[in-house]
C-alpha positions, 0 to 999 in steps of 0.5 A: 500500500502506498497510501497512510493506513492504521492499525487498531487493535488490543494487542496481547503483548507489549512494546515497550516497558512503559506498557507495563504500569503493574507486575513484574519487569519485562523481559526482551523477549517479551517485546522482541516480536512484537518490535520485529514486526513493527520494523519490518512493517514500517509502523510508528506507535501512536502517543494514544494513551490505554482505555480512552476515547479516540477520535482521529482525523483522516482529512483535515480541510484546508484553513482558508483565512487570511492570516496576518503578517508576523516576521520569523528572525530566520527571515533575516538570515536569507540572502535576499533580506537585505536587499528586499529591506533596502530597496522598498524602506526608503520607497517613499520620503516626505512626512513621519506619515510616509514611514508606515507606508514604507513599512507596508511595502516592506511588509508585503515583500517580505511576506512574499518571501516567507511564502516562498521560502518558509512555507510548510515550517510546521508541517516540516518540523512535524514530518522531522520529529516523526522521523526521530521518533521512529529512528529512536524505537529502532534504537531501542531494538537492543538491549543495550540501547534499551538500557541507554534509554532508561538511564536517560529517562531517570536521568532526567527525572533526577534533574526535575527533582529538589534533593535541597533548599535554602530556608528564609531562615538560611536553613538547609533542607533535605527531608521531602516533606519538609521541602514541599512544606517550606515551598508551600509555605512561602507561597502560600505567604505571597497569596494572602487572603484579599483586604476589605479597605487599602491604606492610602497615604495623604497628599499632605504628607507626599508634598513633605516628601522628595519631590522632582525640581523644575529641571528634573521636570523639564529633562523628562519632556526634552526631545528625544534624540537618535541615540535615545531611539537606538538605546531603547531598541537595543532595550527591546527583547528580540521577540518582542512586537513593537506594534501591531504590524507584525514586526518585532524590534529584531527587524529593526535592530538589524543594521545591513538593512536599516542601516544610519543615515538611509532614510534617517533626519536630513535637511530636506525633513526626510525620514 
């Protein structure tokens, strides 16, 4: 058969030593069969958990919606980005107004971009991690790669455990209960029960106290200068949209695109 197909079934045997919750360990040649037959049958083991409802999708009809615009950092990395950027940033020149206009087109290209070369990502990165999936059960066919795994798998259940904390009280502790019961404790601290009245302070005694002078005052409504603007970016996370156009700050960050003085102040009132 070349099309997907399925395989339903309540097996009397067991493929891995997950399957088994209570009883006795398992033994390899309890699985070896059955790990045969799903290799030499090409099958992969659905994450379905035993005894309850299935539903499974054999067709999934496309979404239609327009989607809007969001810009992936990887754009940045393909060769025609720099050049898409430089050529419709400075498109239009004129009013602060203009600059979303520039925006729009750059928008649109860069859309045109990502359609075509980053169409299908997810589906990609799904396809991927299937493939890992099946490559990690042929590993685990032997048993020395078995023994591989569950070392692995207590490894890492190691880590997410807390062997030791640090009290308040600069105390250490090492009992389990006695763990759960400081960390409990101490949030339990942060969510208090809700006040019926709050305190307020009087304005009488806030005029007592530090106040801004007349030139703290005129400092915070100067204008703002260029590298005031660069300093902010560069405060800005990479992933963080500055706006609603679908941007993040990491577009603007980039300086073989937007690089000084291409479309910045001039004489003329450019932008």
């Amino acid at each position: 058969m070349e099309e997907a197909w399925l395989i339903m079934e309540d097996f009397n045997t067991i493929l891995t030593n997950e399957d088994r919750v209570h009883g006795s360990e398992v033994q390899d040649d309890e699985t070896a069969n059955f790990r045969g037959f799903m290799d030499d049958c090409n099958l992969t083991e659905m994450p379905i958990i035993d005894h309850s409802p299935l539903g499974i999708e054999f067709e999934v009809l496309a979404d239609t919606t327009k989607k809007p615009f969001k810009f992936y950092n990887c754009i940045a990395e393909d060769p025609e980005f720099t050049r898409i950027v430089q050529e419709n940033w400075c498109l239009y020149n004129g009013k602060m107004t203009i600059i979303w206009q520039n925006l729009e087109e750059v928008r649109k290209k860069l859309k045109q971009l990502n359609k075509k070369k980053f169409a299908g990502v997810t589906k990609k990165i799904h396809s991927l991690r299937q493939s890992l999936k099946h490559i990690q059960g042929q590993m685990m066919s032997t048993n020395q790669n078995a023994e591989l795994f569950e070392e692995e798998k207590n490894g890492r259940k190691a880590q997410n455990q807390i062997w030791m904390l640090k009290s308040v009280n600069e105390e250490t502790i090492k009992r389990p209960e006695d763990i759960h019961a400081e960390i409990s404790g101490f949030y339990q601290k942060l969510l208090r029960s809700a006040a019926d009245t709050l305190p307020a302070i009087h304005p009488g005694i806030i005029k007592k106290g530090p106040m801004l002078s007349r030139s703290h005052q005129l400092q915070l409504i100067k204008p703002f200068t260029k590298e005031d603007v660069v300093l902010a970016l560069k405060g800005i996370d990479d992933l963080k949209a500055p706006g609603g156009d679908g941007f993040n700050a990491y577009i603007f960050k980039n300086k073989k695109a937007f690089y000084k003085g291409r479309c910045g102040t001039s004489s003329e009132g450019n932008r």
